[in-house]
N, C-alpha and C positions, 0 to 999 in steps of 0.2 A: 395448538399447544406448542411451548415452545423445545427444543432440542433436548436441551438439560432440565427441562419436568417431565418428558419422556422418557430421557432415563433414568429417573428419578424414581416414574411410574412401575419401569418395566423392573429395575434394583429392587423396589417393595413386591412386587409379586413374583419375581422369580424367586425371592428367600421365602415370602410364605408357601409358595408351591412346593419348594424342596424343606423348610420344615415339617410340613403336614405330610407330604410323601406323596402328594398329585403329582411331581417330576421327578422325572429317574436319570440321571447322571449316569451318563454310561463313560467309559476312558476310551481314548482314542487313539492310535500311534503316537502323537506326541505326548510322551508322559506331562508335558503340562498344558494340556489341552483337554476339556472336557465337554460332552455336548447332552443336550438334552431335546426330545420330541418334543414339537408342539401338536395341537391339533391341524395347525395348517402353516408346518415348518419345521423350524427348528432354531435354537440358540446352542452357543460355543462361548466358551468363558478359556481364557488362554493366558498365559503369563510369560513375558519374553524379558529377559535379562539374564545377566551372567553370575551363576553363583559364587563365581571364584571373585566376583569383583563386590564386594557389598557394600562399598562407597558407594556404589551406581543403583539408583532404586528400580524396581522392577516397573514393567507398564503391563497394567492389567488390557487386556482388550476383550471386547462384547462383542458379538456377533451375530446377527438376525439372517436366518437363512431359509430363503423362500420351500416349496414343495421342490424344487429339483436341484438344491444346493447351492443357487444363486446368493451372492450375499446382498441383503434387502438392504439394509443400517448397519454400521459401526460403531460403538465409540472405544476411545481409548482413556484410561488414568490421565496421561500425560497433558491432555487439554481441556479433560470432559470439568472438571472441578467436583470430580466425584471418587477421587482417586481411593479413599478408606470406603465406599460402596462396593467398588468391583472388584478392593482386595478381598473383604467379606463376602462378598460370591463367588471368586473364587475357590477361598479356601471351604465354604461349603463346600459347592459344587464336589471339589477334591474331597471330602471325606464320606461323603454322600456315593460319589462312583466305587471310590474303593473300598467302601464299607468299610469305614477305619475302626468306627467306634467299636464295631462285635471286633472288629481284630483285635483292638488296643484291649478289649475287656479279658480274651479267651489269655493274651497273653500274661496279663495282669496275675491271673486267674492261673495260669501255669507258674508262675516265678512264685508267685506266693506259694504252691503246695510243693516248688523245689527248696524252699527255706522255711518250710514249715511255719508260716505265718499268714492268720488271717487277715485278707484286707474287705 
């Protein structure tokens, strides 16, 4: 198989993993770094660029990381030609770790009963 149908592979079942809820995004020290168990390993989904510069696009990077944190595989946005896959798992991954959705909801959910309007 060749590099870019591997990630291809591993893009397709990491988002089905984390939509169904078989993977759990945990956050990491770096706020844009997020990692997930596997059964025999782990993956890291990370984002490096500068937000104050947003002419400059971000590079997403993948991470396969063996039983003792070895890194197995890479790939990056910048050459993988997969660049709109591994923004899309990132930003899962990121709303997944930080349980955005119940937070976005409870706050929703608060501003509406401080202006007395149902949403």
């Amino acid at each position: 198989m060749a590099t870019d149908e591997r990630l291809s592979t591993w893009l397709t079942l990491l988002r089905k993993g984390t939509e169904n809820r078989a993977l759990h995004w945990e956050t990491t020290p770096s706020e844009a770094a997020f990692r997930s168990d596997l059964p025999d390993g782990a993956v890291r989904i990370w984002k490096v660029g500068d937000p104050q510069s947003p002419e400059v696009r971000p590079v997403y990077l993948l991470t396969l990381l063996d039983n003792e944190g070895r890194t197995v595989e890479e790939w990056d946005s910048s050459s993988s030609g997969e660049e709109e896959g591994l923004s899309d798992l990132y930003h899962t991954a990121r709303r997944a770790a930080l349980r955005l959705n119940d937070r976005l909801e409870r706050m929703l959910k608060a501003l509406s009963q401080a202006v007395g309007e149902k949403v």
